[in-house]
N, C-alpha and C positions, 0 to 999 in steps of 0.2 A: 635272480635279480629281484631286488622290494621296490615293490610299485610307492611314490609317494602317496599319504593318506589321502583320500576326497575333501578337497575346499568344503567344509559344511554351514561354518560359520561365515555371516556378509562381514564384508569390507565395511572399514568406515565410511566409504563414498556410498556407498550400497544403503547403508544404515543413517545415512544423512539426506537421502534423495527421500526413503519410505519419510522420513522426519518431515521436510519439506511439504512433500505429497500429501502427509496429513495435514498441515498446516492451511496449505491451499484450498484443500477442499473444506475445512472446517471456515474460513475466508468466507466461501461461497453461499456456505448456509448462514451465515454471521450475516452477509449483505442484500440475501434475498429479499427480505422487507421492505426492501428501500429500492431494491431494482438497479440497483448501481454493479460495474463491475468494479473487482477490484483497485484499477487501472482510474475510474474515476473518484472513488472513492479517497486516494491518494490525491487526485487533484483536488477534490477540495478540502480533503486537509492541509496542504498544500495553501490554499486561496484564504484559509480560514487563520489557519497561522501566521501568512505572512501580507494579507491584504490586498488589495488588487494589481495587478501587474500583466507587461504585454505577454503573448502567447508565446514569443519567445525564449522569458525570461519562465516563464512554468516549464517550457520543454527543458529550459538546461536543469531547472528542479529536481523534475521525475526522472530526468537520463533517458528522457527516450527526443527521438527524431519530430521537430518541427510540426511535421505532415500530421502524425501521430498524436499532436496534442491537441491540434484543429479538430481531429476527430472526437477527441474527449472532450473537447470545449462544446464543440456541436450536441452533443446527446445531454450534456448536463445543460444547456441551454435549450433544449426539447423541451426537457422536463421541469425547466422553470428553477432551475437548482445554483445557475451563475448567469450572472448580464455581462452585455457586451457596454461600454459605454465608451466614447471619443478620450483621447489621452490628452488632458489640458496643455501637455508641454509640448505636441507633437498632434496637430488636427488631423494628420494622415494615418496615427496609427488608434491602434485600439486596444483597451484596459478590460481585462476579466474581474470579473466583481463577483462574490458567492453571493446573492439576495438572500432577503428573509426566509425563506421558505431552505431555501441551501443551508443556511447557516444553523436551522433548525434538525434538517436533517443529517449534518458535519457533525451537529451534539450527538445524537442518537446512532450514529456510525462510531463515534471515538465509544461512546460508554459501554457497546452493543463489546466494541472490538477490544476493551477493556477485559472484560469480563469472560469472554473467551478465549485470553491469555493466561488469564487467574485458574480458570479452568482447564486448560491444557497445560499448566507448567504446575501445577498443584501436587502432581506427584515429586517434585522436585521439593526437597528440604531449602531452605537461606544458603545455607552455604554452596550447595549443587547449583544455585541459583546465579548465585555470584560467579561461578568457576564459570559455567556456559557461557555469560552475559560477558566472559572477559576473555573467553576462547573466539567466540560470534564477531567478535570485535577486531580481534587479531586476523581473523580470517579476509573479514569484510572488506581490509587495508590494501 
């Protein structure tokens, strides 16, 4: 009886988590400067994009839970990076705002995060470029 070969080669799942993995951790060293986690970083691209808006309306943004974005509103508000300010149409509730100081550091996070996709997707040719950007997509759906 013949044994089947040994699996030696990863799966695509396999070879798409290492992809990931790298990505996150290249993330991490990207946003250390600025002391931001990923998590909020996304919020104030988020804030910077789209202008100030209640805490609700960022959690349905990011996809994550309510709870969850109080928390990231909280530490980016530590750090002097978004205000809270009264919602004119609604005096009960409250408006996130990226301040100057946010809106300075949202630059320097997009350009930072720019440039380290330029350089992690470099060994990709134009057209390997276009194939992934439209596989990533199909996936994402």
């Amino acid at each position: 009886m013949s044994e089947a070969p040994e699996e030696t080669e990863e799966t695509i799942a396999e070879t798409f988590r290492g992809v990931a993995r790298q990505l996150r951790h290249q993330t991490q060293r990207t946003l250390a400067p600025w002391n931001v986690t990923p998590s909020q970083a996304r919020a104030l691209g988020v804030l910077t994009r789209h202008g100030s808006m209640r805490l609700g309306a960022l959690s349905e943004h990011l996809r994550i839970a309510a709870r969850s974005a109080t928390e990231v509103v909280d530490a980016l508000a530590e750090d002097g990076l978004v205000e809270r300010h009264p919602d004119p149409c609604d005096r009960r509730a409250t408006l996130v705002a990226v301040s100057a100081r946010g809106a300075e550091v949202a630059a320097g996070i997009r350009a930072a995060r720019a440039a380290e996709a330029e350089e992690f997707f470099a060994k990709l040719d134009d057209a390997d470029r276009a194939s992934l950007a439209r596989i990533l997509r199909a996936l994402r759906t």
